[in-house]
N, C-alpha and C positions, 0 to 999 in steps of 0.2 A: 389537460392535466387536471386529477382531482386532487382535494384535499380534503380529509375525514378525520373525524377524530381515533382517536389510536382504540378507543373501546368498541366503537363503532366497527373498526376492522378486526376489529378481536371474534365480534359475535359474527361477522359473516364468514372469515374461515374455519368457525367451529361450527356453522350453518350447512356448510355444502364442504365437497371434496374443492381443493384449491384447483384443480386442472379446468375446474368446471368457474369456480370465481375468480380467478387470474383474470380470463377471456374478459368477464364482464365488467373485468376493472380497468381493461387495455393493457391487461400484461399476461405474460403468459404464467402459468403454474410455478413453475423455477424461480420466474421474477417475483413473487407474491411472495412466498416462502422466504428469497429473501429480504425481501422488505419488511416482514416480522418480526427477521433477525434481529435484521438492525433496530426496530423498534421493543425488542423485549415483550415478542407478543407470542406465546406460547403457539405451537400450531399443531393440530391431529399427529399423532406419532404412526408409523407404519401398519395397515391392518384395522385402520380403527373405525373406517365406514365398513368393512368389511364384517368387524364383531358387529357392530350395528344393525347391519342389515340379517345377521344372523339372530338375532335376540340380545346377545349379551346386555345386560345393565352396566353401562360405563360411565364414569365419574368426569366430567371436564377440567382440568385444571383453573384456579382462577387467574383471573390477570392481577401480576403482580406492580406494585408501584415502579413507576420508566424512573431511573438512575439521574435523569435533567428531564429539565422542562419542555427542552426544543423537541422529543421524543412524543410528545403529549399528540404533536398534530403531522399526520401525515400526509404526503405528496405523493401522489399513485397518477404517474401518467405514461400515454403511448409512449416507447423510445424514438417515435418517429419524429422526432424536434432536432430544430438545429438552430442556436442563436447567435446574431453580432456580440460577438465577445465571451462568447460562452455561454450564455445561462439566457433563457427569453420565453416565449409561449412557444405553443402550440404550433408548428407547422403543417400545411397538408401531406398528404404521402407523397413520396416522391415520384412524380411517371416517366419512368424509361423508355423512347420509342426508339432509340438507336438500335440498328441491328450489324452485327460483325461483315463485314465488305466478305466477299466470296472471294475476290483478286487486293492483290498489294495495289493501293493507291499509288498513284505516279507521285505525290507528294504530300510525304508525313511530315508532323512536327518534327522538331528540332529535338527532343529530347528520345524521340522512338528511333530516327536515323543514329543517334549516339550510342541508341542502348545497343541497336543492331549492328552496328559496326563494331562497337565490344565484345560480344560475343563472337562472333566473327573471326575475330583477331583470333580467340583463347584456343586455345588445345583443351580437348574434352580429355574427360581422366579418365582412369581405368575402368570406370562404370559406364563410359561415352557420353558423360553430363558435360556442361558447359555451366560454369558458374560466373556470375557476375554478384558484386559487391559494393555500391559506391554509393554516395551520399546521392547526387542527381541521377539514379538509375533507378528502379525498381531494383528488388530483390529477386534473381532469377537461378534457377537451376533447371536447366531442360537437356535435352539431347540436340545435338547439332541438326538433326532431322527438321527439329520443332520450328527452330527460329523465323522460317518465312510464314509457318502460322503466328506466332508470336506475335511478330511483327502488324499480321493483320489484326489479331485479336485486339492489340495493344490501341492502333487507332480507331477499329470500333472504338472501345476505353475513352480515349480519349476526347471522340466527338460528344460521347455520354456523358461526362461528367459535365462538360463546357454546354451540353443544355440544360444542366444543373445550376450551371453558374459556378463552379467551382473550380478553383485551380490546383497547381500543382505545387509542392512546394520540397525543396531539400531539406533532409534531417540525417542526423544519424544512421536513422532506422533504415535510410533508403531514400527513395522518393516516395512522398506523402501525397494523399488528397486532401488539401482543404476544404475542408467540411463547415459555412462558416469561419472562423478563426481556429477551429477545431482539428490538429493534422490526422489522418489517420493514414497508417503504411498500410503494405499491403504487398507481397509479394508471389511470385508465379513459378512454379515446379515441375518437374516431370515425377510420373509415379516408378519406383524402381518392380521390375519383376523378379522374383524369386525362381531359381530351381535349384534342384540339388547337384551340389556340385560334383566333376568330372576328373577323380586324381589324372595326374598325369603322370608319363616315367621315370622324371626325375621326382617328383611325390610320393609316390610308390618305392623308389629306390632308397628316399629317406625313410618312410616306415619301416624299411627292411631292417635297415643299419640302426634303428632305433632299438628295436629286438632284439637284435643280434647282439647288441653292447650293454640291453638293460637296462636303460634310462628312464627308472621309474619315476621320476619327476616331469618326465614331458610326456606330452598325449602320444601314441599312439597312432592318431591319423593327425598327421602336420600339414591339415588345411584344414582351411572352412565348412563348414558344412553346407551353407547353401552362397551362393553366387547372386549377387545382384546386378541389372543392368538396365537402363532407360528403356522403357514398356512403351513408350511415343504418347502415353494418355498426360497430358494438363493438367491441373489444379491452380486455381486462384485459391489464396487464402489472403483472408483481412486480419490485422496482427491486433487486434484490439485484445480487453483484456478474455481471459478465459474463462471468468467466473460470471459473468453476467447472462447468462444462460443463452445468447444468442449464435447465429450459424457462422462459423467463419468459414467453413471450405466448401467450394467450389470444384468437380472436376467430369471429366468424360464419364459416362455409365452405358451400359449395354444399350440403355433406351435415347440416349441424346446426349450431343456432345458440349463441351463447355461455353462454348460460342454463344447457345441460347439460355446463359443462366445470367448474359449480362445483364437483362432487367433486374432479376434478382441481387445481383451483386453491388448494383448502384444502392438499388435501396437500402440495401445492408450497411452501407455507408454512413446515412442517415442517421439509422438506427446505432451504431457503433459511437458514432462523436455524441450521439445523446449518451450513451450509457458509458462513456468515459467522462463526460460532464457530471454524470452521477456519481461516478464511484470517484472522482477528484474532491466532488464537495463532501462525501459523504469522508474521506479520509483527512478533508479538512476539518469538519467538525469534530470528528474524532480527533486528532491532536490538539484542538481547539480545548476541549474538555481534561485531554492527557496533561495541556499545559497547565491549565486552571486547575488540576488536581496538584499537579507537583508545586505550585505555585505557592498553593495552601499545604499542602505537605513542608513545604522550607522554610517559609512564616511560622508555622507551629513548632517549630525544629527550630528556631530563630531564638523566640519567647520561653521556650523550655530553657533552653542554655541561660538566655537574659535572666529568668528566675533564676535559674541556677547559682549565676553572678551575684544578681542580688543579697542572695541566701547568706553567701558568702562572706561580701560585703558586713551586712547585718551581722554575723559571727565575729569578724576581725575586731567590728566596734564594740558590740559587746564586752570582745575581752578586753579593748584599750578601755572601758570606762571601768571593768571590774579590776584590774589596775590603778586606774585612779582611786576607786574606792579603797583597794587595799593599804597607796601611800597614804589617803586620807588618815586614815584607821592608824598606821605608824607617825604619822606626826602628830594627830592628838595623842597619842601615847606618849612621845617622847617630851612632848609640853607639859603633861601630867605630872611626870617627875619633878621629885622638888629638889634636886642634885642634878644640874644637866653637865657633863664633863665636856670639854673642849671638841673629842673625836667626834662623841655625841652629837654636836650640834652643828658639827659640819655635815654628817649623815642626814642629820634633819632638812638642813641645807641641801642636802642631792637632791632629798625627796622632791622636797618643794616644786625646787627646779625641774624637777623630773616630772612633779605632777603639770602644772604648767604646762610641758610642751606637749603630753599624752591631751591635753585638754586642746592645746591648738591644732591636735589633729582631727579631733573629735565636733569641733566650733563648726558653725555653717560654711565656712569656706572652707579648713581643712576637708571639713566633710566632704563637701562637694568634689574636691582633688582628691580626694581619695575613687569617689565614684567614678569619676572620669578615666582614672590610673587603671581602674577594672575595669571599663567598656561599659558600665552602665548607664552614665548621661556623656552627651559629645560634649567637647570643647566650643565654647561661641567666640576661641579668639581666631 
């Protein structure tokens, strides 16, 4: 595993085409690209070794300031790691020497006799697949044909992983390899064949009656156009995610059949629990930072409103003290006069009183219950 700095990788995929410095970083082109991404490192747009090598004078973009810090330094390594607990060095590649049994072994594990005897049970459906779905099974859809290959393929499989050191484990998704603590599924298919399909009499007889009444809302030919049905070719595929540029399927080809891609497929393993250990931290950090943004998005949105409050506050007293000021202003006036009449001086009397309790609201404690009453300081009872 390397670690460079984020400019350092700047100038080397604007140095070479990435297919060509993927390789030399332990990753392939796809990977590099996007580990750019996620670091906010600009990368050649389409075409642009190709002006290059033609003449053009092209402008490199510069690298723009990374959004966080944790961006500054990057981690570029082989997918070929697998660690206790998830996250750890470097492992070697993984070496496959198991090879698929030619004959059904006299005795398989317990979870290959389960899977085969479920299938077994099923009734293939109108394509003649055989489907299986369960938590301790694999994922399987084959033709009833397949299942005594299956079956061997399966414990090749399973001698393979077990000189990995690795087990098996139930999920949702199926039955998992554990990968380290890492599960990855993985599920086994038949490929369907295509041909064009064959009306029959009674098909034919509806198109007729379809015309004949005018029914221009429905099609015309009241079948399928093409017909599918189990072709007996294989496919392993590994259900990791899709975006990590790596191989998930596996199947028969003209030149060799799937039997000898189990080397392959193990290692694929490997590589699959590293680059979902990636793409899990990498979707931690990112809500990590999502959080810490909205975090500070609701504190500042907290402090606005609180000023708000305050403001508020500040205006109320305000007008309680220009009140005060204005009974002030009416009782010296009314002491002024040198005839104060009875009604008079009982008004003088409100004031007073009046000024008084605008004043005890206005006083350090009033005050303070007033701020409390608005949400601007808490109560310490």
């Amino acid at each position: 595993m390397k670690k460079i700095e984020r400019s350092v990788l700047y100038h080397i995929v604007w140095s070479k085409p990435m297919i060509h410095a993927g390789p030399e970083l332990g990753v392939s082109g796809t990977g590099l690209k996007k580990i750019c991404q996620r670091h906010e490192i600009p990368i050649p747009p389409q075409g642009w070794w190709a002006k290059l090598a033609a003449g053009y004078k092209l402008t490199r973009p510069s690298l723009p300031i990374a959004t966080a810090p944790s961006l500054e330094r990057v981690t570029i390594g082989s997918r070929r790691y697998l660690a206790e607990g998830g996250t750890g060095p470097v492992t070697p590649r993984v070496n496959c020497s198991t090879i698929v049994p030619e004959a059904k072994p006299l005795a398989l594990p317990a979870w290959i006799e389960r899977t085969e005897a479920a299938l077994r049970a099923r009734r293939p459906d109108e394509q003649g697949i055989v489907r299986l779905k369960r938590k301790s099974a694999p994922r399987v859809s084959i033709s009833a044909d397949s299942i005594d290959r299956l079956t061997r393929f399966l414990s090749g499989f399973d001698v393979a992983i077990g000189e990995q050191g690795w087990k098996l484990e139930s999920s949702d998704e199926g039955l998992c390899v554990l990968v380290g603590l890492e599960p990855v599924a993985f599920a086994i298919e038949d490929r369907l064949s295509r041909k064009l399909h064959q009306p029959t009499a009674a098909e034919m007889a509806e198109q007729a009656r379809r015309k004949r009444l005018g029914y221009s809302f429905l099609s015309d030919t009241p079948w399928p156009k093409y017909d599918h049905a189990a072709s007996g070719e294989m496919a392993f595929i590994v259900q990791g995610s899709v975006n990590d540029g790596l191989r998930r399927k596996w199947g028969d080809t003209s030149r060799r059949r799937l039997e000898h891609a189990l080397p392959s497929i193990i290692e694929s393993f490997a590589e699959h629990a590293a680059a979902q250990i990636t793409e899990r931290e990498h979707w931690a950090e990112r809500k990590r930072r999502w959080d810490e943004q909205a975090a500070r998005r609701r504190l500042e949105e907290e402090e606005r409103r609180l000023n708000q409050t305050r403001l508020k506050v500040a205006e109320d007293v305000d007008g309680v003290l220009g009140q005060i000021a204005m009974l002030g202003r009416v009782i010296d006036h009314i002491s002024g006069l040198v005839d104060i009449p009875d009604e008079l001086a009982a008004y003088q009397s409100w004031c007073d009183h009046q000024q008084q309790e605008l004043h005890g609201q206005v006083s350090g404690r009033g005050l303070v219950n007033r701020m409390i009453r608005a949400g601007v300081l808490k109560s310490t009872l």
